[in-house]
C-alpha positions, 0 to 999 in steps of 0.5 A: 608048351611055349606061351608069349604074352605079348602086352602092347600099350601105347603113349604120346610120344611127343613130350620131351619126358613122356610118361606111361600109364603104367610103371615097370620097375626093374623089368626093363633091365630083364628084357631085351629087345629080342624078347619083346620081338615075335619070332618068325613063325610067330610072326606069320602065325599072327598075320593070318589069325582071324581078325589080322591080316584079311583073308583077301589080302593075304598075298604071298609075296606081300605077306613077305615084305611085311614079315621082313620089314617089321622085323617082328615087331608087333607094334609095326604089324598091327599098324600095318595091317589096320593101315591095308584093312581101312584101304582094302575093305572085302568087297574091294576088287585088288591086286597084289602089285595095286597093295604092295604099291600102297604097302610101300608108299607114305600113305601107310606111314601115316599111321605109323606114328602111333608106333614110333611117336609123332612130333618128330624133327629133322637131325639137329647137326649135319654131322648127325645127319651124316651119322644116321645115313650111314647107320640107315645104310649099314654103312660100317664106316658109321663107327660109334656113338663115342667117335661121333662126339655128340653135342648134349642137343645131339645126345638127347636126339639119339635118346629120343629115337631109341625111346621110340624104338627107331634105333637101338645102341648096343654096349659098344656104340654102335647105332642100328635102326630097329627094323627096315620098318623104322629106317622107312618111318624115319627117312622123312626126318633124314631127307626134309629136303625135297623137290617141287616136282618129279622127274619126267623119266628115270634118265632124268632121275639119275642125271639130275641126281649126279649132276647135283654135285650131292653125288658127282664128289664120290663116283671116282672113289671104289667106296660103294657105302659113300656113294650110296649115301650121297646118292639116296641123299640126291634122289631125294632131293629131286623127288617130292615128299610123296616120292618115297625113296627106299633103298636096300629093297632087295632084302625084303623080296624073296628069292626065286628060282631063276637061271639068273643071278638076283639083281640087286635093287638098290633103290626103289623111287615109289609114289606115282613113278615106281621106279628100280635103280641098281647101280654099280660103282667101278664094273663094267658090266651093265645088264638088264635082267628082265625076268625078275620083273615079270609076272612070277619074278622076284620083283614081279608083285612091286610092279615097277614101271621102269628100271635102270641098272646104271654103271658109273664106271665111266663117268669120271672118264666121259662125265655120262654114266652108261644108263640100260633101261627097261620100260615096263 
């Protein structure tokens, strides 16, 4: 028989030098991050124990999302699942689109920083910036720790957020975020830079975002990772803070039997507009796909109300992007 004991405690965070109730000596050399992590199966056996995830929300696709982008981390899930039992008592009439809509937005964030830690700031260098963009983004040309050359303010950045378990690096240098959970968490600090107002449609969205010159600089390059770093920087910069913008959603939904090949979602635009993006970066095709944002799609439970595929192929060439868009 395999028995984990999962021990979970928590401190204050916010101290330059936090210091825990309890001191392990010599453990921490033991363990890895992978052992203080539920497995799969773990993981789902855990969200439907009794007094865990409430029967009433326990959704399929919702379910999901959450086993993926907790990563299972143990932490994360249990603030998750008190964030959705506080707001979705049992005699509440819900959807799955109404929860994962709520799952997905900053209010569940709220509660995260009992998680990963309060009193967080935004990175202390642009070069920083830059740096933990790219590694959000699993951008390869992030390089290593030691390419970056950080400042002793730099260094110490870093050695918070791996404190917090919000990234991890490994013998090589090379920085990744702990979880897709711990990428959402942190993209407040990344992006401090946010609009007054949203847009009035995701036509606007894309122009304003590419006419900002955040973006316009790399269209004309074949450096997909480079464009897609500026374009979630432009995104967030004409959207409010209540506008979360995520990308790479495509991996927290799974997939379904279709005819048609996943579309990608690049990036989702939460808040009150719950829109999808994928943009394409030197293809000529441009194609909506319908179906993946039906009822029973792929992305039927995020209950987007407009999406666009946007095809940037042309834009050097025309300096307007060809934009379909599908209005739900």
């Amino acid at each position: 028989m395999h028995v984990r004991f999962v021990l979970s405690a928590t401190h204050f965070l916010e101290d330059e030098q936090p210091r825990s109730a309890i001191a392990f000596v010599g453990i921490v050399w033991k363990l890895t991050l992978d052992d203080l992590r539920l497995a799969d199966e773990e993981a789902k056996e855990f969200l439907v124990l009794k007094d865990v995830l409430p029967e009433h929300l326990q959704y399929p696709t919702l379910m999901e999302v959450i086993l993926r982008e907790c990563n299972g981390h143990i932490g994360a899930m249990r603030c998750v699942v008190d964030s959705l039992y506080y707001r979705f008592r049992p005699d509440m009439s819900t959807t799955e689109e109404e929860v994962l809509q709520f799952y997905l937005s900053t209010r569940t964030l709220e509660c995260m920083s009992r998680c990963y830690g309060g009193g967080h700031k935004p990175p202390t260098s642009p070069s920083l910036q830059r740096f933990l963009t790219k590694c959000l983004l699993q951008d390869p040309s992030a390089g290593t720790v030691y390419l970056l050359k950080p400042s002793q303010e730099d260094e110490l950045y870093l050695q918070r957020l791996m404190s917090a378990g919000i990234i991890v690096e490994d013998r090589y240098g090379l920085v990744t975020f702990v979880t897709p959970m711990a990428e959402r968490f942190f993209t407040k600090w990344l992006f401090p830079h946010r609009a007054t107002s949203d847009p009035k449609s995701v036509h606007d969205l894309v122009r304003n975002a590419l006419a900002s010159g955040v973006a316009l600089e790399s269209v004309a390059t074949t450096d997909k990772a480079t464009f897609h770093r500026r374009f979630l920087t432009a995104l967030a910069l004409h959207t409010r803070p209540s506008c979360l913008v995520l990308s790479n959603v495509s991996r927290l939904f799974p997939s379904v039997q279709s005819k048609t090949m996943d579309i990608v979602l690049d990036f989702y635009v939460g808040g009150e507009l719950h829109w999808g993006l994928e943009v394409l970066v030197g293809d000529e095709r441009v194609e909506t796909y319908d179906s993946q944002f039906a009822c029973h799609g792929k992305y039927g439970a995020l209950g987007v109300t407009a999406y666009a595929v946007v095809d940037l192929g042309a834009y050097e060439a025309t300096g307007e992007p060809k934009i379909a868009v599908c209005h739900k």
